[in-house]
C-alpha positions as CSV (number, residue, x, y, z in Angstrom):
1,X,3.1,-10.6,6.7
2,X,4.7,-7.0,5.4
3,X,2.2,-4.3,6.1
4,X,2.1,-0.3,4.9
5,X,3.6,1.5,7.4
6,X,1.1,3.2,10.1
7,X,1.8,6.6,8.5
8,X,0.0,5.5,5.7
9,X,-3.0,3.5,6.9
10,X,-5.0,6.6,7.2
11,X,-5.7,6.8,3.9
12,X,-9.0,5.3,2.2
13,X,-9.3,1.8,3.0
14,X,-8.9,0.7,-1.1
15,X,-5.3,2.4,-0.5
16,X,-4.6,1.0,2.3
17,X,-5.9,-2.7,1.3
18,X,-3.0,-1.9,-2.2
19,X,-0.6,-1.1,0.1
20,X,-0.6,-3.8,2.4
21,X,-1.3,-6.5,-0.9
22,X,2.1,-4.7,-2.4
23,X,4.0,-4.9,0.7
24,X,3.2,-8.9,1.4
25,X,5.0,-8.5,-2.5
26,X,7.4,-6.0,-2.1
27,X,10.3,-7.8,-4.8
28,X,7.7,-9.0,-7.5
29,X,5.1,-6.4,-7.4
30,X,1.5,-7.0,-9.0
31,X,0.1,-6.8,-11.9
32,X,-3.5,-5.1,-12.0
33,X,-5.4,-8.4,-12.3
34,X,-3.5,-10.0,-9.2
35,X,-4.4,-6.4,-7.1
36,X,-7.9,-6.9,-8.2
37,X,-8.3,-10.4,-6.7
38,X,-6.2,-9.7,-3.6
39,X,-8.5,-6.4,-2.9
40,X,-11.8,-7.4,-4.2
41,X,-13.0,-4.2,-5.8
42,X,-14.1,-3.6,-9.0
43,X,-11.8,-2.4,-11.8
44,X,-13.2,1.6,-11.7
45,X,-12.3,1.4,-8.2
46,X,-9.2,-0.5,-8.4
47,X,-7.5,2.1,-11.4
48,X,-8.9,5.4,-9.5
49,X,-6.9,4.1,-6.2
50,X,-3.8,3.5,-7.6
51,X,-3.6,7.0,-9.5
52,X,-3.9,8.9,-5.8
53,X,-1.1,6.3,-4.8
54,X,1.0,7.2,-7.9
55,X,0.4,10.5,-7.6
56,X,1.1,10.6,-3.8
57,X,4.5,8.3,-4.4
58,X,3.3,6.0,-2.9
59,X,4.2,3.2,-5.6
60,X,6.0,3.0,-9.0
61,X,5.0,0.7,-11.9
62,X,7.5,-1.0,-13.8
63,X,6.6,-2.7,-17.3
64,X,8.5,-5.8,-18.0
65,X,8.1,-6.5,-21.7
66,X,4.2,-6.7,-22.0
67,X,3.7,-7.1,-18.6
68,X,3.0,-4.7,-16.3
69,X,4.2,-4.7,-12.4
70,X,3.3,-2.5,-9.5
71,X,5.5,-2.3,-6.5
72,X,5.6,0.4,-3.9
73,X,7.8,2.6,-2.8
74,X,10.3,1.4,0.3
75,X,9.3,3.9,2.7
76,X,5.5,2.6,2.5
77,X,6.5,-0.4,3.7
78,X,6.7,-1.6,7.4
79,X,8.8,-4.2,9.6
80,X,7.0,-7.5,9.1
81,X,4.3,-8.8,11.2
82,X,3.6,-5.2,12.3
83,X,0.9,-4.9,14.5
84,X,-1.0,-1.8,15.1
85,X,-0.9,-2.0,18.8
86,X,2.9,-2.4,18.7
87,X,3.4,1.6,16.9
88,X,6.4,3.4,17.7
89,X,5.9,6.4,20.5
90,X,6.0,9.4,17.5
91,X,3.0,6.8,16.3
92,X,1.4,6.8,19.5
93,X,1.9,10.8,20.0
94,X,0.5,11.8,16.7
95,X,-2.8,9.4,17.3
96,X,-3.8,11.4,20.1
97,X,-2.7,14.6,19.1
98,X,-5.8,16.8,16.8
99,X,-4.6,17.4,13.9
C-alpha cells in the first residue's frame, strides 16, 4: 500500500484520504467517480478537495479522450507500506518542533 508522503498528511483529512487513494494508483490515476467511492464523501466535498490539491500541485489531471484521470504528483507519494511510526529523523524533528 503507497501512501502520501508524511509532509503532506497534515492537510484536511478529504486531502489526505485523495492522496493516499492516488498513491495506491499512482500509474492509472482515478477518475472522479472511482475517488468518490474510495473516499466516501459527497461530490461538493469531493470537487472542493481536489481544487486545493490542484492548486497546491499536489496532483495533475489528464483527460484521455472522454475520460478523465487524476494522478498525483511524484513527490506526494511515499516508499510503500510507509508507516507513520517509521518517519525519517527531519520527520521526527519537525513533529516536535512549534511551528
Amino acid at each position: 500500500m503507497m501512501r502520501a508522503k508524511p509532509a503532506y498528511r497534515d492537510r484536511d483529512d478529504t486531502d489526505v484520504e485523495i492522496l493516499d487513494a492516488l498513491a495506491d494508483r499512482q500509474q492509472d490515476g482515478m477518475t472522479v467517480f472511482e475517488l468518490r467511492a474510495e473516499v466516501e464523501e459527497d461530490i461538493d466535498t469531493l470537487e472542493d478537495a481536489l481544487a486545493d490539491l490542484k492548486d497546491d500541485g499536489l496532483i495533475e489531471v489528464d483527460e484521455e479522450g472522454e475520460r478523465m484521470v487524476i494522478l498525483p504528483q511524484d513527490h506526494v507519494v511515499g516508499p510503500e507500506n510507509t508507516d507513520e511510526k517509521e518517519a525519517d529523523v527531519f520527520d521526527q524533528i519537525r513533529d516536535r518542533l512549534p511551528f
